[in-house]
PyMOL Python script that loads the backbone (N, CA, C, O; Angstrom):
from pymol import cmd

cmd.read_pdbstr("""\
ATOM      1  N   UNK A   1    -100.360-139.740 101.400  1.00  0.00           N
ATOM      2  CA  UNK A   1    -101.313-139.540 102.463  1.00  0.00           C
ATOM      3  C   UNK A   1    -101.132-138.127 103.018  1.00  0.00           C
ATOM      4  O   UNK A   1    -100.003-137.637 103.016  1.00  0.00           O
ATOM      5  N   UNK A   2    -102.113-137.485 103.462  1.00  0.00           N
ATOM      6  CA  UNK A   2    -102.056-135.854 103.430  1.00  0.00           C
ATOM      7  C   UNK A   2    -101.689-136.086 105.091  1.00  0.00           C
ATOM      8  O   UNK A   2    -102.349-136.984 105.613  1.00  0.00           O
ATOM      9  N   UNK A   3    -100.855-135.483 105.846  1.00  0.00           N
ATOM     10  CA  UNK A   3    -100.600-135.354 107.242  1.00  0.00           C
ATOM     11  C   UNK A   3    -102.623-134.829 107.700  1.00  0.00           C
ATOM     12  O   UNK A   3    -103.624-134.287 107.231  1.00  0.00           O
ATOM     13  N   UNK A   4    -102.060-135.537 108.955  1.00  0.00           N
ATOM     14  CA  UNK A   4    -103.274-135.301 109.875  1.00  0.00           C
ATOM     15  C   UNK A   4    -103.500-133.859 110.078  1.00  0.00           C
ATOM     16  O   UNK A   4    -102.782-132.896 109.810  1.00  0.00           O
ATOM     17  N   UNK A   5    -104.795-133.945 110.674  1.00  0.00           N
ATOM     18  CA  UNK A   5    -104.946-132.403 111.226  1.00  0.00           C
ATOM     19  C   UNK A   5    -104.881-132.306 113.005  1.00  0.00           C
ATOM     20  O   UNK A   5    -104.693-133.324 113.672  1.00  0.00           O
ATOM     21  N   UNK A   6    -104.972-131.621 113.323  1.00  0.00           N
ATOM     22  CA  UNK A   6    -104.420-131.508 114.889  1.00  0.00           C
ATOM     23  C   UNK A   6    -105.595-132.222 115.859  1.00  0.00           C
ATOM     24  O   UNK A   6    -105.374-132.775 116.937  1.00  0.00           O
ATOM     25  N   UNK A   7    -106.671-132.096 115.314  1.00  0.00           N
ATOM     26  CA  UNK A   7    -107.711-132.841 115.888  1.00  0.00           C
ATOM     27  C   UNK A   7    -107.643-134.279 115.837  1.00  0.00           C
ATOM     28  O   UNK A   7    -107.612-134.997 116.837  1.00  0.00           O
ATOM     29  N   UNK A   8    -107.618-134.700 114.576  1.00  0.00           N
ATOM     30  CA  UNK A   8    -106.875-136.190 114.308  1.00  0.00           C
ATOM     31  C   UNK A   8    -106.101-136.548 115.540  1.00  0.00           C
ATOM     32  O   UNK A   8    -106.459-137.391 116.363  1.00  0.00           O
ATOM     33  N   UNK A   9    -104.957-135.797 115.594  1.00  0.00           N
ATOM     34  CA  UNK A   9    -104.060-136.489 116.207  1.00  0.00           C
ATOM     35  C   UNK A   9    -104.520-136.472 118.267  1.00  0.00           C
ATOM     36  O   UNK A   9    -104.088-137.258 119.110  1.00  0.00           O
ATOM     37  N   UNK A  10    -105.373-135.434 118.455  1.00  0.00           N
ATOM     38  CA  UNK A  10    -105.516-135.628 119.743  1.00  0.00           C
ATOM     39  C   UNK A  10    -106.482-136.327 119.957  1.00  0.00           C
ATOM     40  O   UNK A  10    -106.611-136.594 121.152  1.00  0.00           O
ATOM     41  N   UNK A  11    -107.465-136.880 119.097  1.00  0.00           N
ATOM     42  CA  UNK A  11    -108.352-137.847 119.421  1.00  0.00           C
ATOM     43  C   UNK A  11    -107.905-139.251 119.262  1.00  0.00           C
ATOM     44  O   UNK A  11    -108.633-140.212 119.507  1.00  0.00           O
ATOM     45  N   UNK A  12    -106.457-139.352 118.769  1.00  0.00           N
ATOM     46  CA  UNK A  12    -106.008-140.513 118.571  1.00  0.00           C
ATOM     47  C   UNK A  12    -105.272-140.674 119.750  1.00  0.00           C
ATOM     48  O   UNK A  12    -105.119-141.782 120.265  1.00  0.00           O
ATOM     49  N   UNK A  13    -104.596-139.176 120.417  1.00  0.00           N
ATOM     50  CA  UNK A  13    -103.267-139.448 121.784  1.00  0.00           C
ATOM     51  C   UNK A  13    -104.859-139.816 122.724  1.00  0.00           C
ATOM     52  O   UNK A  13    -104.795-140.936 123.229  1.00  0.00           O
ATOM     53  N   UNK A  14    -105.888-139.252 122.948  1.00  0.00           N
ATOM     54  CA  UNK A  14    -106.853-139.611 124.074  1.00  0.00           C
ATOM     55  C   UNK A  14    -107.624-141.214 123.736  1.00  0.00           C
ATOM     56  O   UNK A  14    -108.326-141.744 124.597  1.00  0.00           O
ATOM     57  N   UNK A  15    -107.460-141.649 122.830  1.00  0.00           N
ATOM     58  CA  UNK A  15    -108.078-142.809 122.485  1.00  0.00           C
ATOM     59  C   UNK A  15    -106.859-143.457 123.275  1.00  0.00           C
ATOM     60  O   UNK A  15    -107.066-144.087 124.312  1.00  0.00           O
ATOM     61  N   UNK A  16    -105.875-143.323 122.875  1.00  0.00           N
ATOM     62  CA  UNK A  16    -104.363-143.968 123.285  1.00  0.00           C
ATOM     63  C   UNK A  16    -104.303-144.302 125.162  1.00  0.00           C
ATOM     64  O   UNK A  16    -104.023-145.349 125.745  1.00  0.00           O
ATOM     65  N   UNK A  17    -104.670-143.015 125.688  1.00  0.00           N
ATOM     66  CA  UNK A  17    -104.561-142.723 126.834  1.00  0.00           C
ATOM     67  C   UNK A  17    -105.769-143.428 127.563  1.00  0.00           C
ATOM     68  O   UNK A  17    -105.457-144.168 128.497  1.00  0.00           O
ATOM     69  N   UNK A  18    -106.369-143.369 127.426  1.00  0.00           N
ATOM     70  CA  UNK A  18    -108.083-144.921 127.674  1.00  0.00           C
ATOM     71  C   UNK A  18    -107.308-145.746 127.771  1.00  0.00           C
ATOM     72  O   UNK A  18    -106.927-146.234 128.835  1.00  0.00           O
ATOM     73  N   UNK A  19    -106.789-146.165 126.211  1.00  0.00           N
ATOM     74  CA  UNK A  19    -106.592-147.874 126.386  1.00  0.00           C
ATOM     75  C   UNK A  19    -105.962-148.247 127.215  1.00  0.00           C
ATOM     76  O   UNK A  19    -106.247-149.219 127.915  1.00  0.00           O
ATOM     77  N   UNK A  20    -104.373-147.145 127.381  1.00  0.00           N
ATOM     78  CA  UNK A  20    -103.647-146.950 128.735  1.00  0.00           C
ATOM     79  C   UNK A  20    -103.777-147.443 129.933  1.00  0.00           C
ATOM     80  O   UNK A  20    -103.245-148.475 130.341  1.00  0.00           O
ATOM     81  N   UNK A  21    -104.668-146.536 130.686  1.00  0.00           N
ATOM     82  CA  UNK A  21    -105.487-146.641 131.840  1.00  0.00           C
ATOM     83  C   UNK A  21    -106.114-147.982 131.791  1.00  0.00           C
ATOM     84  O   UNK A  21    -105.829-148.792 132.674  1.00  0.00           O
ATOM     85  N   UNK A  22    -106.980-148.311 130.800  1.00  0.00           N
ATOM     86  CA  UNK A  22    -107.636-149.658 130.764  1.00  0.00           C
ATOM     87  C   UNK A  22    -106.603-151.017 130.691  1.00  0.00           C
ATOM     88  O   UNK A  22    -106.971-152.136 131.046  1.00  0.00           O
ATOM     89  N   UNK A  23    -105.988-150.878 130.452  1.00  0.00           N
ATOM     90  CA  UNK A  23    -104.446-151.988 130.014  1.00  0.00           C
ATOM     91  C   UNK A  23    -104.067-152.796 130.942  1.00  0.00           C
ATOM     92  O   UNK A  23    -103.002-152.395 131.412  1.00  0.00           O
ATOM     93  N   UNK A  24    -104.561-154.084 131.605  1.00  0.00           N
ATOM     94  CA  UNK A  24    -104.741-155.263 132.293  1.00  0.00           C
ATOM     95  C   UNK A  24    -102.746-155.447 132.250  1.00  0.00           C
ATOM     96  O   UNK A  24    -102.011-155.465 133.238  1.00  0.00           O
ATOM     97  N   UNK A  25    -102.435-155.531 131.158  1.00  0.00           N
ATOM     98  CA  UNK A  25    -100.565-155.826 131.053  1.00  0.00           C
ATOM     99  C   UNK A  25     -99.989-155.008 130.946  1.00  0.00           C
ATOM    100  O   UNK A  25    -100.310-154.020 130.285  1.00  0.00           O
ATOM    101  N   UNK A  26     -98.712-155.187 131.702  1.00  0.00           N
ATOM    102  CA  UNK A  26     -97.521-154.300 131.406  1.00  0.00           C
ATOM    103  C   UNK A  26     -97.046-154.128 130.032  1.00  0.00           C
ATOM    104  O   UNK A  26     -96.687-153.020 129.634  1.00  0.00           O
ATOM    105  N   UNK A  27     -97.028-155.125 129.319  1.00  0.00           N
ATOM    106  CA  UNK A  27     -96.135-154.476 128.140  1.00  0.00           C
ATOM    107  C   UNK A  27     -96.569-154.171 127.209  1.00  0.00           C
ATOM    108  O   UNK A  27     -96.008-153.753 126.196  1.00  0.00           O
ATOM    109  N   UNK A  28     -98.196-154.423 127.530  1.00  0.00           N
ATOM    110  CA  UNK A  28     -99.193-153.519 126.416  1.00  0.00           C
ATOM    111  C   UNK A  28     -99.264-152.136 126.367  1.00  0.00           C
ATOM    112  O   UNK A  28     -99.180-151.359 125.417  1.00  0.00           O
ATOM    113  N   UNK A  29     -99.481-151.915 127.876  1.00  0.00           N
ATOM    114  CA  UNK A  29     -99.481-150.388 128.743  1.00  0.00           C
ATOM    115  C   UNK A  29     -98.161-149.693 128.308  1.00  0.00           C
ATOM    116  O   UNK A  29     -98.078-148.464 128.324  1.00  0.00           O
ATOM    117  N   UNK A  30     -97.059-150.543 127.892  1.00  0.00           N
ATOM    118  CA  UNK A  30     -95.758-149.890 127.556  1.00  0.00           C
ATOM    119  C   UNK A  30     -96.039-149.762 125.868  1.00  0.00           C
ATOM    120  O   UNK A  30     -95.876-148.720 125.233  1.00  0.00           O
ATOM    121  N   UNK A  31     -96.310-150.531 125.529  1.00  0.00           N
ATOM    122  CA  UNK A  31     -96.593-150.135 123.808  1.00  0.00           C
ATOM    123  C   UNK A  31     -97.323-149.343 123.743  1.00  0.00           C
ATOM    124  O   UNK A  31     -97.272-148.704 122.693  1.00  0.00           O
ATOM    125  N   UNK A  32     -98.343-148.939 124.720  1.00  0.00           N
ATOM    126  CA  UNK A  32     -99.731-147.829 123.866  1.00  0.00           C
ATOM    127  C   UNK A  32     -98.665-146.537 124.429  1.00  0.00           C
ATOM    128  O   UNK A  32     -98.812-145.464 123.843  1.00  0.00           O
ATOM    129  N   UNK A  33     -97.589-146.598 125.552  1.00  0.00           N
ATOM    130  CA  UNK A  33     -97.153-145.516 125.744  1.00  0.00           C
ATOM    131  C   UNK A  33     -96.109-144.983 125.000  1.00  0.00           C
ATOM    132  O   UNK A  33     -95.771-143.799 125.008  1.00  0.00           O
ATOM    133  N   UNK A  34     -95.637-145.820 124.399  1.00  0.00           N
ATOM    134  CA  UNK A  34     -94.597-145.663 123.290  1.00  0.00           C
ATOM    135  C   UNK A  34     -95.149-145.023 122.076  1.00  0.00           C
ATOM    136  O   UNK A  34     -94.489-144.265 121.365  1.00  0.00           O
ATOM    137  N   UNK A  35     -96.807-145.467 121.788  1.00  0.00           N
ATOM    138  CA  UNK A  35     -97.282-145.109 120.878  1.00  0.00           C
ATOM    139  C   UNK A  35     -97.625-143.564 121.012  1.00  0.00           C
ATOM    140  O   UNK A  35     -97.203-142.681 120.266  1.00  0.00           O
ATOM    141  N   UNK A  36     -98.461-143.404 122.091  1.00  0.00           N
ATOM    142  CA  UNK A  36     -98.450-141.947 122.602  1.00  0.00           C
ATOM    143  C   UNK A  36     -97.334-141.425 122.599  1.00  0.00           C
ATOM    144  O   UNK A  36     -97.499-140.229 122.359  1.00  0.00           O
ATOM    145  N   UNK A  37     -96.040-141.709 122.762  1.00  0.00           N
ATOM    146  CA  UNK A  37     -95.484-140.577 122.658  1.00  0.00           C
ATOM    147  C   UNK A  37     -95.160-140.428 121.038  1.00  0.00           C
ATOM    148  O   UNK A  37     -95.081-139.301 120.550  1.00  0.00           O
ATOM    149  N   UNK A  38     -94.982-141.573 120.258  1.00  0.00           N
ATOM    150  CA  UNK A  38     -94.989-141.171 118.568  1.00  0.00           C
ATOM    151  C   UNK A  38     -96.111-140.116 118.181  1.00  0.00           C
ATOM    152  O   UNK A  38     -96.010-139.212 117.352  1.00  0.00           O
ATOM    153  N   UNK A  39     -97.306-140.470 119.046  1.00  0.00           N
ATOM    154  CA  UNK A  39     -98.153-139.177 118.610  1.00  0.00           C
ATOM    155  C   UNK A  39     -98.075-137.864 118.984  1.00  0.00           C
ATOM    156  O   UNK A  39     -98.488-136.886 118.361  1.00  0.00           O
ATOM    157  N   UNK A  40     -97.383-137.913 120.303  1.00  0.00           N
ATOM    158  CA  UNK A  40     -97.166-136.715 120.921  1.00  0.00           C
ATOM    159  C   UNK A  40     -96.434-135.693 120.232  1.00  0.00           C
ATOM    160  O   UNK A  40     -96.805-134.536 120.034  1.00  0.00           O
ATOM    161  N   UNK A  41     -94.920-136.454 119.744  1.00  0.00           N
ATOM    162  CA  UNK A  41     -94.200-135.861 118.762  1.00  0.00           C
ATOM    163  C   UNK A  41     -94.389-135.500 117.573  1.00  0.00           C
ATOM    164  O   UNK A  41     -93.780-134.542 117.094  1.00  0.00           O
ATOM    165  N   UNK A  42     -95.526-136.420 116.700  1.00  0.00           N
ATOM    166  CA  UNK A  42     -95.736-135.767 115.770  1.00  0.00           C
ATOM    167  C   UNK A  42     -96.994-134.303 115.833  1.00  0.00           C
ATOM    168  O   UNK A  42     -97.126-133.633 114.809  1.00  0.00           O
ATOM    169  N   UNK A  43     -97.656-134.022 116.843  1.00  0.00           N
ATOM    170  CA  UNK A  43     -98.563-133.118 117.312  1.00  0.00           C
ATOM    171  C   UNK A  43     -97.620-131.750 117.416  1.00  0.00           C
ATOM    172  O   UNK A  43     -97.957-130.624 117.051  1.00  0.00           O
ATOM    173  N   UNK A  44     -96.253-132.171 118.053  1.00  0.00           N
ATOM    174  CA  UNK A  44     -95.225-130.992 118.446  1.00  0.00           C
ATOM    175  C   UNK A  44     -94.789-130.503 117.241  1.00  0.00           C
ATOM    176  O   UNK A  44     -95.010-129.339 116.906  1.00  0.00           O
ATOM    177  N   UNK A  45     -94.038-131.486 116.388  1.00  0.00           N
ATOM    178  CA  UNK A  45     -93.008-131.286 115.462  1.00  0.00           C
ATOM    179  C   UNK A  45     -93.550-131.305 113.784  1.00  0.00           C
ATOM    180  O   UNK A  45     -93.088-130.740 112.793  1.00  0.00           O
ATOM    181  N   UNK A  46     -94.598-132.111 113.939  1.00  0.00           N
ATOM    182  CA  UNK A  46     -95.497-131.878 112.911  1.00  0.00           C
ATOM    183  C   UNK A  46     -95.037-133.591 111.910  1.00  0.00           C
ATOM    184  O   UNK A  46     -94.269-134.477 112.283  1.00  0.00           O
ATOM    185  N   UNK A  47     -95.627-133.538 110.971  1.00  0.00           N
ATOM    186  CA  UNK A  47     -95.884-135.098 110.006  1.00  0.00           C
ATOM    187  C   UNK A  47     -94.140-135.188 110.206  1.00  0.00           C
ATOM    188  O   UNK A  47     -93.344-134.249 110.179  1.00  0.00           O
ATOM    189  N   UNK A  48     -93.827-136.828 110.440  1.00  0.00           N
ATOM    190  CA  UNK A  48     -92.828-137.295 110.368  1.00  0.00           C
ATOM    191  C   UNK A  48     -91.974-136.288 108.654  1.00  0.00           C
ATOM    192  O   UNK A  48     -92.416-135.510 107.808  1.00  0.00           O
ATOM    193  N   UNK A  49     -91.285-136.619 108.797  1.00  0.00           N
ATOM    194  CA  UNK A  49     -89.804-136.662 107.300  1.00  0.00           C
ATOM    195  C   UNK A  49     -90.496-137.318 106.828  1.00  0.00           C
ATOM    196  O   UNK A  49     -91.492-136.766 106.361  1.00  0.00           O
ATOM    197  N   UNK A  50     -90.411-138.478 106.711  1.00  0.00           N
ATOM    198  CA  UNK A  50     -90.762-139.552 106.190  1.00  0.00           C
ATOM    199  C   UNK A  50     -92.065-139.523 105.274  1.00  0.00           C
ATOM    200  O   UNK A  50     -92.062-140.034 104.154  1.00  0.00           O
ATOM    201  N   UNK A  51     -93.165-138.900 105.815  1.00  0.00           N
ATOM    202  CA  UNK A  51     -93.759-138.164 105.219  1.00  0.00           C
ATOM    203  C   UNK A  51     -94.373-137.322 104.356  1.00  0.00           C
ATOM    204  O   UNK A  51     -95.280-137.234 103.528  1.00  0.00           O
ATOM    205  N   UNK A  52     -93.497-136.739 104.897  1.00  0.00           N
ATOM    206  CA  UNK A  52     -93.606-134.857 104.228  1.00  0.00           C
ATOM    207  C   UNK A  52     -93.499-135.476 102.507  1.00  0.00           C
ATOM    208  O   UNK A  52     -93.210-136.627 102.181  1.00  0.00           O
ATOM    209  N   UNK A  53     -93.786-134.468 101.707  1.00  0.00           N
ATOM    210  CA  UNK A  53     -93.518-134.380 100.158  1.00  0.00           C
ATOM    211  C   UNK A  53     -92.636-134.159 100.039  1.00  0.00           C
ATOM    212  O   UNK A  53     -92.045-133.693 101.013  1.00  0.00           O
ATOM    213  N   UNK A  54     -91.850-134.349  98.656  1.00  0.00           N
ATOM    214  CA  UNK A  54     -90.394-134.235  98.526  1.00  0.00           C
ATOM    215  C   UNK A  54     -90.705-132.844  98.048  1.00  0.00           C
ATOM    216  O   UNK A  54     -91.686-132.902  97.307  1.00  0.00           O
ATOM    217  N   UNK A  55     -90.066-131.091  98.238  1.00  0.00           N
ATOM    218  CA  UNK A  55     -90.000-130.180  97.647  1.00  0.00           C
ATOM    219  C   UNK A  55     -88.828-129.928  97.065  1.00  0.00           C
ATOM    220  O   UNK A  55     -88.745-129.218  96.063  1.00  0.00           O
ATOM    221  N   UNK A  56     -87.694-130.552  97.707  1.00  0.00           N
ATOM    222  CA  UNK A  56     -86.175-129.806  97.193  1.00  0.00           C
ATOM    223  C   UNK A  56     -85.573-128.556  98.038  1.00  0.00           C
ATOM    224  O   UNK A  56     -84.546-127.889  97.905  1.00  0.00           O
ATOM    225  N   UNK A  57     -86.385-128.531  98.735  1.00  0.00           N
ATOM    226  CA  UNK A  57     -85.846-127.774  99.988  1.00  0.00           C
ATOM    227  C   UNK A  57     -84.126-127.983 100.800  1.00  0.00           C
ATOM    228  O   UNK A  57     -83.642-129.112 100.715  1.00  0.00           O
ATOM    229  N   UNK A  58     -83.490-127.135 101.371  1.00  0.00           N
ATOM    230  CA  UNK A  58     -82.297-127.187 101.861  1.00  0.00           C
ATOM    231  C   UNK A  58     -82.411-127.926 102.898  1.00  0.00           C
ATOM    232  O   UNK A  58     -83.499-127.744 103.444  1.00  0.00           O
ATOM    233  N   UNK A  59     -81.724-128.725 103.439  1.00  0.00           N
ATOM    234  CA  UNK A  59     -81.102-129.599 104.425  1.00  0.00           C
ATOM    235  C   UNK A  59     -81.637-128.749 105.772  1.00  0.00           C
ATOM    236  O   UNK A  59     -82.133-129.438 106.664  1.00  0.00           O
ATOM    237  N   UNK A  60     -81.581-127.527 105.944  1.00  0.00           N
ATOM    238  CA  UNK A  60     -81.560-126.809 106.779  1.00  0.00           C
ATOM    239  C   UNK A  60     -83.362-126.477 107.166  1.00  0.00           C
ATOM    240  O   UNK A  60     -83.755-125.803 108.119  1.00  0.00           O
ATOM    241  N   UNK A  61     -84.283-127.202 106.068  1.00  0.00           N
ATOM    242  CA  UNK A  61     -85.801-126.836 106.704  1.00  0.00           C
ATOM    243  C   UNK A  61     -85.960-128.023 107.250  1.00  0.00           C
ATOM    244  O   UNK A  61     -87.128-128.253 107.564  1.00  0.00           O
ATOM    245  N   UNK A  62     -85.298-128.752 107.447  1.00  0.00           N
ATOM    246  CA  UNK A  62     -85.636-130.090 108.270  1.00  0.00           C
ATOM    247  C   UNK A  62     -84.750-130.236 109.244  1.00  0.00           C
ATOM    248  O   UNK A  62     -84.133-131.290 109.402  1.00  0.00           O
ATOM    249  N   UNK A  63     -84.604-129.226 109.972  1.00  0.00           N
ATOM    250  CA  UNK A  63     -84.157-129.257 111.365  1.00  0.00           C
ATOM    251  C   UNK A  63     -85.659-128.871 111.754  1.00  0.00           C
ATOM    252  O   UNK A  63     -86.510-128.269 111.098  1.00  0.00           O
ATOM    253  N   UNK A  64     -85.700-129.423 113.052  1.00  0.00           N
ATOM    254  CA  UNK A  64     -86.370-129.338 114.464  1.00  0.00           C
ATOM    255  C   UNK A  64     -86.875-127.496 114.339  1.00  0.00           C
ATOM    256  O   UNK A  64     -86.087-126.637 113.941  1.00  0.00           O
ATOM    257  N   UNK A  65     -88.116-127.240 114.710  1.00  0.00           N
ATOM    258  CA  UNK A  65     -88.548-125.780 115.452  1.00  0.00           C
ATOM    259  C   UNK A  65     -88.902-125.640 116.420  1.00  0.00           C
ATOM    260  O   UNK A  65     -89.837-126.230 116.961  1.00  0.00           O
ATOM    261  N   UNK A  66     -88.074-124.639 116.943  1.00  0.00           N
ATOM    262  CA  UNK A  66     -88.448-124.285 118.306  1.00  0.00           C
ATOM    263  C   UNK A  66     -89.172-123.111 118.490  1.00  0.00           C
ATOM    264  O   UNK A  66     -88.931-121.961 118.121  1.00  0.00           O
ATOM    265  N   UNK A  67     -90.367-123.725 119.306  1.00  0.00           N
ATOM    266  CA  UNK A  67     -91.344-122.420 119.678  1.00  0.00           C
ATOM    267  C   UNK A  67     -90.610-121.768 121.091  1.00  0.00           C
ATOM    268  O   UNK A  67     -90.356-122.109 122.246  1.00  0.00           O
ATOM    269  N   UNK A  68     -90.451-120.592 120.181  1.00  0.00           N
ATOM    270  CA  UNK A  68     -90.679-119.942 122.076  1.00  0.00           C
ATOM    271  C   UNK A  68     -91.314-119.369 122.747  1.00  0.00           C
ATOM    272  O   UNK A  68     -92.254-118.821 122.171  1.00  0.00           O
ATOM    273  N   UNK A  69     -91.231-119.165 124.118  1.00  0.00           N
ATOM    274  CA  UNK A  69     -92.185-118.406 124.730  1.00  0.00           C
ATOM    275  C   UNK A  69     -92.622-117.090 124.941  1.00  0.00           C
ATOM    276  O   UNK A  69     -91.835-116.626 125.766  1.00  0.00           O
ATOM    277  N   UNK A  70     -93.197-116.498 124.735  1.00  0.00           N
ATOM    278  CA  UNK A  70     -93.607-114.590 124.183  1.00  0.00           C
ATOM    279  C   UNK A  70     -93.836-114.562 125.847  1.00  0.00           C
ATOM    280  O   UNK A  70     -93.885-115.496 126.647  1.00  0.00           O
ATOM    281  N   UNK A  71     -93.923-113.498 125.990  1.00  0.00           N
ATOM    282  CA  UNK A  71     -94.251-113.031 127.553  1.00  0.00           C
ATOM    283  C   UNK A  71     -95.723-112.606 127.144  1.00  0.00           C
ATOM    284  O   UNK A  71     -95.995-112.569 125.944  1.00  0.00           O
ATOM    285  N   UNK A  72     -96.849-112.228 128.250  1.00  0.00           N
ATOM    286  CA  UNK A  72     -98.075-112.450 127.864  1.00  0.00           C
ATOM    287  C   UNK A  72     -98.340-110.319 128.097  1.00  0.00           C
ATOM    288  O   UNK A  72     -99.432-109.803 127.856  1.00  0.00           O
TER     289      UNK A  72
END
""", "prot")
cmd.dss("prot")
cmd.show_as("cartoon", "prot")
cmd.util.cbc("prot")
cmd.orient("prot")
């Protein structure tokens, strides 16, 4: 399955965030938020591991990236 595209994924965190708001139960309202944040993270960090294609890449491209902040 080809990773999402960034649009994908924010029409899925705002679909998420509706049902949220709309969510009559607590522990539904806690699952869609749990879910949002699985989406959140993958929006940040990009397609799970799990995922990704196998390339053969070093141990070391599957650490975490950190963006930083440029001064404007």
């Amino acid at each position: 399955m080809p990773p999402r595209t960034a649009s994908q994924i924010l029409a899925e965190w705002h679909e998420l965030a509706i049902q949220r708001d709309e969510a009559s139960d607590a522990d539904l309202a806690e699952a869609i938020t749990a879910r949002i944040e699985q989406v959140r993270r993958e929006y940040i960090e990009g397609t799970p591991a799990d995922h990704r294609p196998a390339t053969g890449r070093a141990a070391v491209d599957d650490e975490p990236k950190i963006q930083m902040k440029l001064p404007l």
